[in-house]
Backbone as CSV, one residue per row, in Angstrom:
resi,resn,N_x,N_y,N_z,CA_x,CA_y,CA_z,C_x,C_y,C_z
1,UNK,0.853,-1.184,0.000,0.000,0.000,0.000,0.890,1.235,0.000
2,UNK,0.454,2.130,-1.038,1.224,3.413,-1.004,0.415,4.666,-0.544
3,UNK,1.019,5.797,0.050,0.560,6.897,0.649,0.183,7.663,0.020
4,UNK,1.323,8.770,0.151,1.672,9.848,-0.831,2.834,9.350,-1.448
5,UNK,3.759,8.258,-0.909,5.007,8.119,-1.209,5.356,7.021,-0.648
6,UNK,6.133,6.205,-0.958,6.611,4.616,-0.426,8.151,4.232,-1.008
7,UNK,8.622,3.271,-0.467,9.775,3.125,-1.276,9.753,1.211,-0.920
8,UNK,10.525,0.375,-1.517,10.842,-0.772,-1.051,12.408,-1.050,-1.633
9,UNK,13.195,-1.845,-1.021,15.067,-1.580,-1.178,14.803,-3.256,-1.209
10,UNK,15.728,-3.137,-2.374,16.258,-4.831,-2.375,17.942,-4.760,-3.227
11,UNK,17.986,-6.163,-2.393,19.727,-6.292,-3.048,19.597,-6.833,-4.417
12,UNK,20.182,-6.690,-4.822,21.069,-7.504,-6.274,22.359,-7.776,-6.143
13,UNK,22.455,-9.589,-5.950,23.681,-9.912,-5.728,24.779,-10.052,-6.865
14,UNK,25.997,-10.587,-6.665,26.828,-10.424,-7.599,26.599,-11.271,-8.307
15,UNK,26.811,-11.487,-9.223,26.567,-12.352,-10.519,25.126,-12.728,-11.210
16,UNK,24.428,-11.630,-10.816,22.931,-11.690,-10.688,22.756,-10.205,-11.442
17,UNK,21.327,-10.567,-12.395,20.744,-9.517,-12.775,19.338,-8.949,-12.326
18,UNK,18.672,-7.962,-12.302,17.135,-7.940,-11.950,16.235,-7.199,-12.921
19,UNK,15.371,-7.910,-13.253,14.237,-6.710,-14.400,13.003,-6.712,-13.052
20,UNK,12.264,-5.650,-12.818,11.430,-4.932,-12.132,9.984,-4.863,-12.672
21,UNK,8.830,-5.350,-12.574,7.462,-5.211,-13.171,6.599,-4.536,-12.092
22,UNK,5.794,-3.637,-12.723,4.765,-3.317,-11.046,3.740,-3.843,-11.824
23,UNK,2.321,-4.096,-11.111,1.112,-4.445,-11.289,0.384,-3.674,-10.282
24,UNK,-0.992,-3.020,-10.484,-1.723,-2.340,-9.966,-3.449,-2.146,-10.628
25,UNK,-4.555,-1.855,-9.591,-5.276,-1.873,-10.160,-6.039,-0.408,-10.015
26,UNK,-5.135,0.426,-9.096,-5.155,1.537,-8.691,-5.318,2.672,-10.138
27,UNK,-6.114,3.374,-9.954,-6.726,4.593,-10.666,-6.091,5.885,-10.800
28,UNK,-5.238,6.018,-9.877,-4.903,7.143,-9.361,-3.081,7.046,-9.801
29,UNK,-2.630,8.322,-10.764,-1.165,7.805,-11.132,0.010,8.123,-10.021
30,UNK,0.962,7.190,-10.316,2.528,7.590,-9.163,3.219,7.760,-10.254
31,UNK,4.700,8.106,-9.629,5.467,8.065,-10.549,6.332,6.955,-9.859
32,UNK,7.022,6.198,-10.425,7.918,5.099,-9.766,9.488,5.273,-10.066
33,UNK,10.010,4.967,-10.047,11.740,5.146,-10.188,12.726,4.224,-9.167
34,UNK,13.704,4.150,-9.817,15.013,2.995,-9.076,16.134,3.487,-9.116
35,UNK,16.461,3.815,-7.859,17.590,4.675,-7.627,18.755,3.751,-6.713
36,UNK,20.048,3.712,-6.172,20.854,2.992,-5.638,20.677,3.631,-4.265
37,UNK,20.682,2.648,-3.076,19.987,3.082,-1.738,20.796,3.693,-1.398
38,UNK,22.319,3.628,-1.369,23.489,4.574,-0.831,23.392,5.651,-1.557
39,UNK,23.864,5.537,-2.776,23.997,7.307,-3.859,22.676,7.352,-4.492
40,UNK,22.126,8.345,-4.173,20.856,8.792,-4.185,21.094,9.379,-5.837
41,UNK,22.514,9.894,-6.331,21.985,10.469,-7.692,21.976,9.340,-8.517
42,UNK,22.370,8.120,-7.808,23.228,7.340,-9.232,21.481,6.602,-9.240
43,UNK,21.110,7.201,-10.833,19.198,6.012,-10.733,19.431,5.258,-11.944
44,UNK,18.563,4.109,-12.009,18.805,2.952,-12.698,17.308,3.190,-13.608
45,UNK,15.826,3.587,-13.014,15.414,3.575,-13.464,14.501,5.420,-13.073
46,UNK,14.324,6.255,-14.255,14.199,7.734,-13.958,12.589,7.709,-14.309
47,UNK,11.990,8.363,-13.138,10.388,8.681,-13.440,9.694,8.312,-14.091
48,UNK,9.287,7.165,-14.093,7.856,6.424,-15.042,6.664,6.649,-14.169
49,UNK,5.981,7.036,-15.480,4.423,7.437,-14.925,3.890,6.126,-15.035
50,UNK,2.976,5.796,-14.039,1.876,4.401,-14.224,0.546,5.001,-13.407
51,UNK,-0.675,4.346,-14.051,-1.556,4.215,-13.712,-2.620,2.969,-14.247
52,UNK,-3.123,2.633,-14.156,-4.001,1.020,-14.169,-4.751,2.044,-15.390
53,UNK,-5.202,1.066,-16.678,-5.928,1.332,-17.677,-7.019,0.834,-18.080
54,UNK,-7.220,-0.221,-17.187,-8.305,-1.627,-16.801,-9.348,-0.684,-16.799
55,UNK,-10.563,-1.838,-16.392,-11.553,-1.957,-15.567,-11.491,-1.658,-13.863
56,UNK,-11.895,-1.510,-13.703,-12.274,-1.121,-12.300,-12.626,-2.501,-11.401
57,UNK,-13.393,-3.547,-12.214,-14.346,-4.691,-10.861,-13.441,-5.229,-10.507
58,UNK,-14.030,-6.168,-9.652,-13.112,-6.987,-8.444,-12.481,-8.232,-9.801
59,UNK,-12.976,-8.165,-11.120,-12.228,-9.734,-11.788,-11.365,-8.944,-12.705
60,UNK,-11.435,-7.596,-13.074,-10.605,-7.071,-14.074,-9.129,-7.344,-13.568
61,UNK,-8.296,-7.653,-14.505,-6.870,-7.869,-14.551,-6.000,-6.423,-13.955
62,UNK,-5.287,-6.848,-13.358,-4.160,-5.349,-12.970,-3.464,-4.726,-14.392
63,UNK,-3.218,-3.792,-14.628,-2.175,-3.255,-15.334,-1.062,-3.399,-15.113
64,UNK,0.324,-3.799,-15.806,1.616,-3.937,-15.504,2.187,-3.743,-16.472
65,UNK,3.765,-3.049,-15.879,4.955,-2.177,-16.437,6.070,-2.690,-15.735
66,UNK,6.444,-3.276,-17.450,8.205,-3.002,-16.851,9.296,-2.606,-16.890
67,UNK,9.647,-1.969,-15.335,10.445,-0.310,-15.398,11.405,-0.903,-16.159
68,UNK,12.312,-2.051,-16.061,13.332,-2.331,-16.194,13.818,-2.410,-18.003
69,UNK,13.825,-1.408,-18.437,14.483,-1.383,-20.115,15.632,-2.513,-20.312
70,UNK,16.571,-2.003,-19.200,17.588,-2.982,-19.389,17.814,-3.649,-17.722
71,UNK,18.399,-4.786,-17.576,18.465,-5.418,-16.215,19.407,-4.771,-15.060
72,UNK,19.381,-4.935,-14.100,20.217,-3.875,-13.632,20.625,-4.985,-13.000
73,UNK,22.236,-4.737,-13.267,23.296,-5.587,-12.783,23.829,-5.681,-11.387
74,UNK,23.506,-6.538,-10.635,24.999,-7.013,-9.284,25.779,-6.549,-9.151
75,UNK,27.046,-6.444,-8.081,26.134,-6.251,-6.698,25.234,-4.802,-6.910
76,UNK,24.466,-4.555,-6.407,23.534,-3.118,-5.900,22.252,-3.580,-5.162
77,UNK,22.458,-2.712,-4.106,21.442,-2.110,-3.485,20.718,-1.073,-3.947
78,UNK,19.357,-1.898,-4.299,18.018,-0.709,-4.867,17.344,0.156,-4.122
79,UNK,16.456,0.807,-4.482,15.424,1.221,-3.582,14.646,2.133,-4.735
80,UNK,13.548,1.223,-4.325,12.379,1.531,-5.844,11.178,2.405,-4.815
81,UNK,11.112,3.578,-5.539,10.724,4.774,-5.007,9.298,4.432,-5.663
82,UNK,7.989,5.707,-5.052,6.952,5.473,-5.407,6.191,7.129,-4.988
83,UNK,6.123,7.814,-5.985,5.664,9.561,-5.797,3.673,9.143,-6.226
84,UNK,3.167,9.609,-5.019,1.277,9.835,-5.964,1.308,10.651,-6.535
85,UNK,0.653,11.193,-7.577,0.125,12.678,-8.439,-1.202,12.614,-7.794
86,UNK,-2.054,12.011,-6.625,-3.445,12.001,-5.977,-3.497,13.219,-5.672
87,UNK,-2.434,13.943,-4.535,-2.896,14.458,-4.006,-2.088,14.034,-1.985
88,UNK,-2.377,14.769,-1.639,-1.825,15.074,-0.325,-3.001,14.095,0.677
89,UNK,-3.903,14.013,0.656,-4.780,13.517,1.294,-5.372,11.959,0.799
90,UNK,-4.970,11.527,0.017,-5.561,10.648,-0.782,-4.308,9.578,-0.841
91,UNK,-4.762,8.331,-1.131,-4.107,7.462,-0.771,-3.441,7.128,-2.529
92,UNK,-2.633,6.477,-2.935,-1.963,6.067,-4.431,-2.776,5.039,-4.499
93,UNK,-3.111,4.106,-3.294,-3.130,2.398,-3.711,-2.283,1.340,-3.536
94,UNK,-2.735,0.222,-4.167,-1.874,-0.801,-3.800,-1.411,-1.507,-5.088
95,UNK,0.095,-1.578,-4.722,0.609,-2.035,-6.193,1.312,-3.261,-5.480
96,UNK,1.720,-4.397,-6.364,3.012,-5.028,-6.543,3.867,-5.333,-7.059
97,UNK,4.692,-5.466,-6.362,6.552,-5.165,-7.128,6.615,-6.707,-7.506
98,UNK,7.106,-7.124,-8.574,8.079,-8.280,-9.056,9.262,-7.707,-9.564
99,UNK,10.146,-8.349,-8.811,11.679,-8.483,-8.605,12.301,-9.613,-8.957
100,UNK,12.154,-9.840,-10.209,13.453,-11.008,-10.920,14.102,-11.317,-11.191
101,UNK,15.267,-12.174,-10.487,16.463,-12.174,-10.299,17.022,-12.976,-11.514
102,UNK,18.346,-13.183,-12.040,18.656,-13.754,-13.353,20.628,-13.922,-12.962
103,UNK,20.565,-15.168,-13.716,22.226,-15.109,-13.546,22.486,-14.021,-14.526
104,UNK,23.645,-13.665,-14.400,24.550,-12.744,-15.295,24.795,-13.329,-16.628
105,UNK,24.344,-13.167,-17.635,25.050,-13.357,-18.852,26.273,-13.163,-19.264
């Protein structure tokens, strides 16, 4: 569940790659991004807008994006950021992260 703002940090070990998908059924857009948890300038993945394009009912399918253009390589520590455009009072929703790990080519 996201606020106004959320983040979740995961490793990527060495010899390991990761591609990133969100899924959501949320209405309301964030912006998402993947930045390295220590150096805040160094980002892997820069401001993607998402918002769900679905249906609305309880059987419609989530919408999903994946940030990851290219895999982001081992070792690093992530931390996949999450901005609402809702609004200050209003909640983003609930998304989920897939985080897939891959040997190194």
């Amino acid at each position: 569940h996201v606020g106004s703002s959320g983040h979740y940090n995961v490793a990527v070990p060495a010899g390991s790659e990761m591609e990133v998908t969100v899924w959501s059924r949320s209405v309301n857009e964030v912006i998402v991004s993947i930045v390295d948890e220590n150096v805040k300038s160094k980002v892997f993945v820069g401001g993607v807008t998402f918002t769900h394009t679905g249906g609305t009912g309880d059987n419609d399918k989530p919408s999903s994006l994946l940030l990851t253009k290219e895999r982001i390589v081992g070792p690093a520590k992530t931390k996949i950021k999450f901005e609402s455009k809702a609004g200050r009072f209003s909640s983003a929703g609930n998304y989920f992260v897939s985080c897939s790990m891959f040997d190194k080519k």
